[in-house]
C-alpha positions as CSV (number, residue, x, y, z in Angstrom):
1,X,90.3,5.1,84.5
2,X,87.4,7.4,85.1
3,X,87.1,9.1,88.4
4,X,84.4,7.4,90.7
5,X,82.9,10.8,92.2
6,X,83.2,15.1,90.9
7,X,84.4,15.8,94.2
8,X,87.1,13.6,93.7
9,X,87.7,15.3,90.3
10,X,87.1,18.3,91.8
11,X,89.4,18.0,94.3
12,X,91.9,16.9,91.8
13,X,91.4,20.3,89.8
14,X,91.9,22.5,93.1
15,X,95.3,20.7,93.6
16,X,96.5,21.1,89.4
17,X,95.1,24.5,89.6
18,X,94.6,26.1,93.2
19,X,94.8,29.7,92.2
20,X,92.0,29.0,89.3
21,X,89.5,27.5,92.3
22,X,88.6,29.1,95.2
23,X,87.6,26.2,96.8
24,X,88.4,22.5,98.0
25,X,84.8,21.8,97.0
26,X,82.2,22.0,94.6
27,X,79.6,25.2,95.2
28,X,77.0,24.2,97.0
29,X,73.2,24.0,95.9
30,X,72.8,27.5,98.2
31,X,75.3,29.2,96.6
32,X,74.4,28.4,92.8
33,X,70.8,29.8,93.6
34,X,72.2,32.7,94.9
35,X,74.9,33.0,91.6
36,X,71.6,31.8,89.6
37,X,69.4,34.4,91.5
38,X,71.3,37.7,89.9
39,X,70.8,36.9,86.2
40,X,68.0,38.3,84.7
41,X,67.1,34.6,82.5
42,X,64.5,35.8,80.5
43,X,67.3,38.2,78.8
44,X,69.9,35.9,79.0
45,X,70.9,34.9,75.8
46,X,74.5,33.6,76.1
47,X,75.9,32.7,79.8
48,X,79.9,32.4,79.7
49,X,81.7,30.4,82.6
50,X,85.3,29.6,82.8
51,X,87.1,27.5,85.3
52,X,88.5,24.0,85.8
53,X,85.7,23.1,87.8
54,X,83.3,19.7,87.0
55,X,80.6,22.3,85.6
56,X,78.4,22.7,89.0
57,X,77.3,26.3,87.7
58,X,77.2,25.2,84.2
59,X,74.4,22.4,84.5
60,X,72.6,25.1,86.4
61,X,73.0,27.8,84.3
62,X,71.9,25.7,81.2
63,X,68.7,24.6,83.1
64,X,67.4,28.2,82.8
65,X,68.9,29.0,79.7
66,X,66.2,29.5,76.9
């Protein structure tokens, strides 16, 4: 059965794995342009992420990517 929201998956990923999250729920849109705002994207080349998240930072991250 798929999950009707990512929060809800989200919060189901806090609760499997809280010490992987540091957070009940997903980062918000102020503080992936912050994370966003510290990479230098016309370097970047290869971004690595890792977490049990529902890939908030990810879609961003891949939106600047070249």
């Amino acid at each position: 059965m798929p999950f009707p929201s990512q929060s809800l998956l989200f919060a189901l990923n806090f609760f499997l794995h809280p010490s992987m999250l540091g957070s009940l729920v997903p980062s918000s849109r102020f503080v992936i342009h912050d994370v966003m705002a510290q990479v230098d994207w016309d370097r970047a080349r290869v971004v690595v992420e890792y977490g049990p998240g529902v890939g908030t930072i990810t879609r961003a991250a891949l939106e600047r990517l070249h």
